[in-house]
TORDRENVO-184834 format. One record per residue (C-alpha): residue number from 1; z, y, x. Coordinates in Angstrom, 3 decimals, padded with zeros to 6 digits. Example, Ala and Ser with C-alpha at 12.3 -4.5 7.8 and 13.67 -1.06 7.14 Angstrom:
BEGIN
torro 1 c3 007.800 c2 -004.500 c1 012.300
torro 2 c3 007.140 c2 -001.060 c1 013.670
***
This chain:
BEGIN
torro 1 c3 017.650 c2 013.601 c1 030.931
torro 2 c3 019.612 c2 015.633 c1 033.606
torro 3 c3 020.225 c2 019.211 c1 033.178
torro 4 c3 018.798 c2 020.116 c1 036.658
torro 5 c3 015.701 c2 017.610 c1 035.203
torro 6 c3 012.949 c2 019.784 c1 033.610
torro 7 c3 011.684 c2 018.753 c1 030.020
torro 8 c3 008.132 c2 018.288 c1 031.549
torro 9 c3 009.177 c2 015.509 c1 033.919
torro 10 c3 011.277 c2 013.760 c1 030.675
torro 11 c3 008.173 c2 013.860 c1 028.580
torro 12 c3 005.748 c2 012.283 c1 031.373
torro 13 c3 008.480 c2 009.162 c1 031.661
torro 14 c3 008.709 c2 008.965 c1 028.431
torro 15 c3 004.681 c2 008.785 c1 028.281
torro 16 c3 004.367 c2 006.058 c1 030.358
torro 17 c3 007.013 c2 003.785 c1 030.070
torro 18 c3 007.610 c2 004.195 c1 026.204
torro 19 c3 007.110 c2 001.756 c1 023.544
torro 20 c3 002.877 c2 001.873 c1 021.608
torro 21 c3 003.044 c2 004.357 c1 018.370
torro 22 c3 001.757 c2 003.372 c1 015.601
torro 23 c3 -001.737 c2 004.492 c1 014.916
torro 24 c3 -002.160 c2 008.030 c1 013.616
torro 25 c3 001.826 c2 008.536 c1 014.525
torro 26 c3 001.254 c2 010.959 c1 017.878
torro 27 c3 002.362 c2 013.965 c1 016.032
torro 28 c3 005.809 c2 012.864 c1 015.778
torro 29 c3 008.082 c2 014.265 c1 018.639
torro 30 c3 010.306 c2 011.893 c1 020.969
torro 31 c3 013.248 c2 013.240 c1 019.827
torro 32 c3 012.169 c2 012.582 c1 015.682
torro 33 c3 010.690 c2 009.181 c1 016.928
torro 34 c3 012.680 c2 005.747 c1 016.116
torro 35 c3 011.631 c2 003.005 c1 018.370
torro 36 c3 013.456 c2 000.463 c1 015.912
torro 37 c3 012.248 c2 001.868 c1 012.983
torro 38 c3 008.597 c2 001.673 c1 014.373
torro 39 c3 008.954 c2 -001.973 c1 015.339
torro 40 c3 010.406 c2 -003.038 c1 012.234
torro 41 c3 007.738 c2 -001.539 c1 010.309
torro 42 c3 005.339 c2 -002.955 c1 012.710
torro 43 c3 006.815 c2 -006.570 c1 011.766
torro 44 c3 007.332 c2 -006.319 c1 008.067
torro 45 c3 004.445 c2 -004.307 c1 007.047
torro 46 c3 001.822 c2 -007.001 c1 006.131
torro 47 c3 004.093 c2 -009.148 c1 004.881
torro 48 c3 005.124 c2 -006.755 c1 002.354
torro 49 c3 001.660 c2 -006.727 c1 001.546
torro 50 c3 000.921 c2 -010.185 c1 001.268
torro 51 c3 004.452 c2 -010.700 c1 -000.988
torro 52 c3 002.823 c2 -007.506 c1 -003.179
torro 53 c3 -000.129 c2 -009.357 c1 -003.955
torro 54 c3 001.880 c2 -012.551 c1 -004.732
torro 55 c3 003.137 c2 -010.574 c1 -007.296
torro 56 c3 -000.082 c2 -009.346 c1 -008.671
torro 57 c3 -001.704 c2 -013.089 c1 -008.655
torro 58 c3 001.711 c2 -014.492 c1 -010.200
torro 59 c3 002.561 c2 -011.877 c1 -012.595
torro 60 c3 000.822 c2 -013.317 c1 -015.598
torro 61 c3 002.027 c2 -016.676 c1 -015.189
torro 62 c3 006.241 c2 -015.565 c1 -014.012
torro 63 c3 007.842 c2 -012.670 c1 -013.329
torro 64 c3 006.209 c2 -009.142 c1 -011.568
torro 65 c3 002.246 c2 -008.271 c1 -012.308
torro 66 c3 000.294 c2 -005.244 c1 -011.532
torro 67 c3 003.644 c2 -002.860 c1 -011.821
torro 68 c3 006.052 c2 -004.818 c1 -009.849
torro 69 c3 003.539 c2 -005.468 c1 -006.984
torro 70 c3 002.209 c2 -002.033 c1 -007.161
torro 71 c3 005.330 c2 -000.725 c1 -006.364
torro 72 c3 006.147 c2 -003.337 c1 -003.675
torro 73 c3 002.515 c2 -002.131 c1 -002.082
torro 74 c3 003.633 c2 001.468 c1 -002.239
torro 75 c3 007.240 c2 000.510 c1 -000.501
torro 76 c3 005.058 c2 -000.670 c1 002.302
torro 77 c3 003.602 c2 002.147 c1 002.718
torro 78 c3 006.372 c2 004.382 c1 001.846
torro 79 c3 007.910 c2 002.341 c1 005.210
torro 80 c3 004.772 c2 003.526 c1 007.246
torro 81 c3 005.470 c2 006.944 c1 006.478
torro 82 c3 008.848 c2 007.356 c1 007.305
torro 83 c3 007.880 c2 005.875 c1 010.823
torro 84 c3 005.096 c2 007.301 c1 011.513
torro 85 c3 004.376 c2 010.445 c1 009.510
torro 86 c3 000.853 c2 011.460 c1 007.543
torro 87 c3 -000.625 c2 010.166 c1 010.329
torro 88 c3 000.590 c2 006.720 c1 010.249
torro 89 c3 000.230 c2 006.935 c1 006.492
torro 90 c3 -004.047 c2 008.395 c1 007.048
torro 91 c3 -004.376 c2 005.934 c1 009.732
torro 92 c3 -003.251 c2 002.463 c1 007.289
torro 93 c3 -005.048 c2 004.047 c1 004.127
torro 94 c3 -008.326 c2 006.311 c1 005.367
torro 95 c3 -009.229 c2 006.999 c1 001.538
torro 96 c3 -008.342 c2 009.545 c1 -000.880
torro 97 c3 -004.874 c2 008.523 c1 -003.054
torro 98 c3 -007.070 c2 009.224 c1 -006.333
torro 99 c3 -009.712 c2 006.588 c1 -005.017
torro 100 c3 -007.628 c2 003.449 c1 -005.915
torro 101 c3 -005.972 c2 005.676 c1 -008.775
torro 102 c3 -009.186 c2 006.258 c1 -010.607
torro 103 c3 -010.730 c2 002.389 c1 -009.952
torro 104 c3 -007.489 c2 001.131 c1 -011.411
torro 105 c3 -007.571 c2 003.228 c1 -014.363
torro 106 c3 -011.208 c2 002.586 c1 -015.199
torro 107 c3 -010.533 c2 -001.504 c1 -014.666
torro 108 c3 -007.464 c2 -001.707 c1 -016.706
torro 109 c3 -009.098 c2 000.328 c1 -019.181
torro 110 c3 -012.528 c2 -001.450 c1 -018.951
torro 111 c3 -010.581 c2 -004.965 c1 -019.233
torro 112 c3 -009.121 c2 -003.442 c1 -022.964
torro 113 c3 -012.310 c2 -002.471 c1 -024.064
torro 114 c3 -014.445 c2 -006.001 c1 -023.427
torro 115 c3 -012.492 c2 -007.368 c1 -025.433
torro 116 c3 -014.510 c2 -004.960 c1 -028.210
torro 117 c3 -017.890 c2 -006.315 c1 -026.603
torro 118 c3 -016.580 c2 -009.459 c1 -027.838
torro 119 c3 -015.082 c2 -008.859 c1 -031.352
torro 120 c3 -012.213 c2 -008.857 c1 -030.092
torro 121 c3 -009.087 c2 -006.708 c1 -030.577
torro 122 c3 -008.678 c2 -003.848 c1 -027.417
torro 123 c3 -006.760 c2 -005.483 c1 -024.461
torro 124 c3 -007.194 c2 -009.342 c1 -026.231
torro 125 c3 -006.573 c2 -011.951 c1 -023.861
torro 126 c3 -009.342 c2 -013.839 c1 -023.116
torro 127 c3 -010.317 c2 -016.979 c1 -020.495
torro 128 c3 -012.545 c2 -018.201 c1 -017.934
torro 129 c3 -012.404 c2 -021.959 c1 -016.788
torro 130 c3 -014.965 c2 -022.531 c1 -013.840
torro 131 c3 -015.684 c2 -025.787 c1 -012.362
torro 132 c3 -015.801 c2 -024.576 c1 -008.374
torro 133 c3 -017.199 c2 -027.750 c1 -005.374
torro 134 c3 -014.940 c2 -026.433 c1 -003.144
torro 135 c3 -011.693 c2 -025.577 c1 -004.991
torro 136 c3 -012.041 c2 -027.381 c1 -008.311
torro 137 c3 -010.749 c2 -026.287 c1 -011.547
torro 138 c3 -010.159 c2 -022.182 c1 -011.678
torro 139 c3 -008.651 c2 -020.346 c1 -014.444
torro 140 c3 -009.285 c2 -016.519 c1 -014.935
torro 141 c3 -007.970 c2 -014.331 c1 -017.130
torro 142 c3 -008.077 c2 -010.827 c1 -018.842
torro 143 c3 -004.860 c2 -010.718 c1 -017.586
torro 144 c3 -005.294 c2 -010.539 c1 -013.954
torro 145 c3 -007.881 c2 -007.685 c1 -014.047
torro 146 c3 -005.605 c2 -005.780 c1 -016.197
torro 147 c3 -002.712 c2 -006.543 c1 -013.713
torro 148 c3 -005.080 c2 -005.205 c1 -010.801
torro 149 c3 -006.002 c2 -001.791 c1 -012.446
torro 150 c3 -002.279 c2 -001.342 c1 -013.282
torro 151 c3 -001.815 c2 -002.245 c1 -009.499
torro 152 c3 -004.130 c2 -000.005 c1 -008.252
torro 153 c3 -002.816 c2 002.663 c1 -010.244
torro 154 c3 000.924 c2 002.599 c1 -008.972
torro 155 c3 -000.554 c2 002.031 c1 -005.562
torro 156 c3 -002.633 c2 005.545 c1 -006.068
torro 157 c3 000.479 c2 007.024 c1 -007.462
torro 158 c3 002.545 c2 006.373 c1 -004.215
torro 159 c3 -000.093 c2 007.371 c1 -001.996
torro 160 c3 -000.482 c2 010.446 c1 -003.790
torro 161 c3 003.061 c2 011.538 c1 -003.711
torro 162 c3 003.671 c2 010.569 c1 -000.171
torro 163 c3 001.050 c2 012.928 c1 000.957
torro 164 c3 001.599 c2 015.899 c1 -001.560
torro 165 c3 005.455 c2 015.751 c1 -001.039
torro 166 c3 005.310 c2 014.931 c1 002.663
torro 167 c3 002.748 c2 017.442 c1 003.342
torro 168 c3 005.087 c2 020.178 c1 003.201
torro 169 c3 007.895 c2 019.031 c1 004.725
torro 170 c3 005.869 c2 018.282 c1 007.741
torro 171 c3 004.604 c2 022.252 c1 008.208
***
């Protein structure tokens, strides 16, 4: 921009010719606005998903579970907001942060308490073996739905602080 250019003619170009927001990031100003950091986010976002929920699935078997892939989830979106704002942030997750919160608390609670149903000890591991057509042999355990509520719960936890403490700062 020129200093004989006025600010209204800038923010037309810019309009036109610049690079797609993310959705839900139009409150962000040009000048706040980081084309790379956009892009990047744009390319690494659902794969930081997908690697999350590797962790979940393998977590009872190797290393990481419900925490470590709950936290891997909430760095993706952590990544969202910091490129796009609430907005971005609303526009990925359009539920309430205590939503997954409270799901994940009742499942990894409810997984520890059938184990009672079954004269069992609270949060006994216990096993499924089903014979599927299509996919054969599957083994399910306690484990996993305990890992999921424990996921779920991080995951909330994130969410919520990234729109209580952001919420301010963006006044």
């Amino acid at each position: 921009m020129t200093e004989r250019e006025p600010a209204s003619a800038t923010a037309a170009a810019s309009d036109s010719g610049a690079a797609p927001r993310l959705p839900g990031a139009d409150q962000i100003d040009d000048v706040r606005r980081s084309v790379v950091l956009e892009t990047s986010v744009r390319l690494v976002f659902h794969t930081v998903l997908v690697f999350a929920l590797y962790l979940l699935f393998a977590g009872h078997n190797q290393p990481g579970g419900g925490f470590v892939g709950g936290l891997v989830a909430g760095c993706a979106f952590v990544l969202r907001y910091m490129a796009g704002g609430r907005g971005a942030l609303q526009a990925a997750v359009p539920v309430d942060p205590g939503l997954p919160l409270g799901t994940g608390l009742a499942l990894a609670a409810g997984t520890g308490a059938l184990a009672w149903v079954f004269g069992g000890q609270f949060l006994e591991s216990g096993k499924v073996t089903l014979d599927l057509p299509v996919l054969g042999m599957l083994k399910l355990t306690s484990a996993l739905a305990f890992d999921t509520g424990v996921f779920l719960v991080v995951l909330g936890l994130v969410l919520a602080a990234l729109r209580t403490l952001g919420a301010e700062a963006e006044r």
